[in-house]
N, C-alpha and C positions, 0 to 999 in steps of 0.2 A: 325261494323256499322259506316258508315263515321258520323262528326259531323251535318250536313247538314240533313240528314235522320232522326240523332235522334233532334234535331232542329224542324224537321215538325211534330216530332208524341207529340210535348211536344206543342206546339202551334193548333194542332187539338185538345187538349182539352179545352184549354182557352189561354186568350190575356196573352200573355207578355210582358213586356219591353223589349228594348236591354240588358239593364243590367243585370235580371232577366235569361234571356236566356245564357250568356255568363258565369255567374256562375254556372248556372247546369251543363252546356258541360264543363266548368274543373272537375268542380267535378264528374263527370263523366268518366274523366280521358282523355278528346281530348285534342292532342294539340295546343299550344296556336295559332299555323299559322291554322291548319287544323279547330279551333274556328271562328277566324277574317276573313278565307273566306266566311265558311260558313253565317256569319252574313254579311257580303258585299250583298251575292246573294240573302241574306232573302232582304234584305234592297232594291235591286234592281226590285227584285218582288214584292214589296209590302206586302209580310207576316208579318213582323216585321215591329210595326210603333208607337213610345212612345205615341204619341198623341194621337192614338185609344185605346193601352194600358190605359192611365192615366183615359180616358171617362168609359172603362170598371169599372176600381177600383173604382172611384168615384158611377159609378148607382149601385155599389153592397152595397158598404161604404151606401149608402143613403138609399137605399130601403130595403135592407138584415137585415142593422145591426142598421139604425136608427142613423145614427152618422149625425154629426155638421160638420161645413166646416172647422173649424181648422182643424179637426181630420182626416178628411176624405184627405184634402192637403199635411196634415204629411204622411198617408200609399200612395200615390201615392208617393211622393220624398224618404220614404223607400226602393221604389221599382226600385230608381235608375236614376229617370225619375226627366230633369230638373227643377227648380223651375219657370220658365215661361210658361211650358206646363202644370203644373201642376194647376198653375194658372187658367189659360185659360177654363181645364177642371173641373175644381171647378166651373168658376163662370158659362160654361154653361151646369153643371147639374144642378146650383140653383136658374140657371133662371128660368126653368120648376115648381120648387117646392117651397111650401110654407114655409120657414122658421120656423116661428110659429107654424106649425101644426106638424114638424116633431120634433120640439121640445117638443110639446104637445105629440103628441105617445111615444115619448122613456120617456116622465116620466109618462106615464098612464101606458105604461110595466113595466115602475123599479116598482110603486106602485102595480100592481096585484091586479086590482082592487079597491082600496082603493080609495073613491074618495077623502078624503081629507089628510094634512098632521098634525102628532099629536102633535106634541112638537117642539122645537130647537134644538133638538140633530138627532132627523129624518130630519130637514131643513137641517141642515149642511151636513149629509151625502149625500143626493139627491142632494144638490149644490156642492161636490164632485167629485161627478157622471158626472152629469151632463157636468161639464165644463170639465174632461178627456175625455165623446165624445166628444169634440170638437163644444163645445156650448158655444155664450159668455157670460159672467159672467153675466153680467148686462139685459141681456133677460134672463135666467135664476133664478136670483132673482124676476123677475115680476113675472114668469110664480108658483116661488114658494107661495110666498108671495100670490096668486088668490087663493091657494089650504089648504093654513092653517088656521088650525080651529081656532076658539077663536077669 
């Protein structure tokens, strides 16, 4: 199977980077000139495109998994894809969304219910949390500090 064919059936399932793409097709064992054309023709068709990519991972980062803009900035540039596109699709998925509220859902999940927080040592872990998705610290502490009891 040329790399080009297996290129298209890995992009009919979901967005990928350039980069993202060109590591499965080695490892997949194409090689590397028969890789670089194929990514030229994706690239010229418009199938492959980092930017549309980066938007994908961010509304999945945000809506799926409930993550923070740090975090969600970091899996787009894991995926290979510059740090100015990445940028870009960070700030316009968080134009659409609210900030505080999505930081409001992921600690109303990590709690499970529980409307409030019971001690210092449950604060500290939820501001753990919290700030690995990619939340910052300092809205974070507010959003904890609302939720503890006492």
């Amino acid at each position: 199977m040329t790399a080009y064919l297996d290129a298209l059936r890995m992009l009919a399932r979901r967005e990928l980077s350039e980069a993202q793409l060109r590591e499965r097709l080695v490892r997949r064992g194409h090689a590397d000139d028969a890789v670089e054309a194929a990514l030229a023709r994706l690239r010229a068709e418009g199938a492959v495109n980092d930017a549309r990519a980066a938007e994908a991972i961010a509304h999945t980062e945000t809506t799926l998994r409930r993550r923070g803009r740090l975090r969600v900035k970091r899996q787009i540039e894991r995926a290979g894809i510059a740090p100015a596109i990445a940028r870009q699709a960070v700030d316009a998925v968080f134009d659409t969304l609210d900030d505080g509220a999505l930081l409001e859902e992921a600690l109303t999940k990590r709690l499970r219910g529980a409307g409030t927080i019971a001690d210092e040592r449950e604060l500290a872990r939820l501001f753990r949390y919290l700030v690995s998705q990619g939340f910052e610290p300092e809205r974070v502490l507010i959003a904890l500090r609302k939720r503890k009891s006492g």
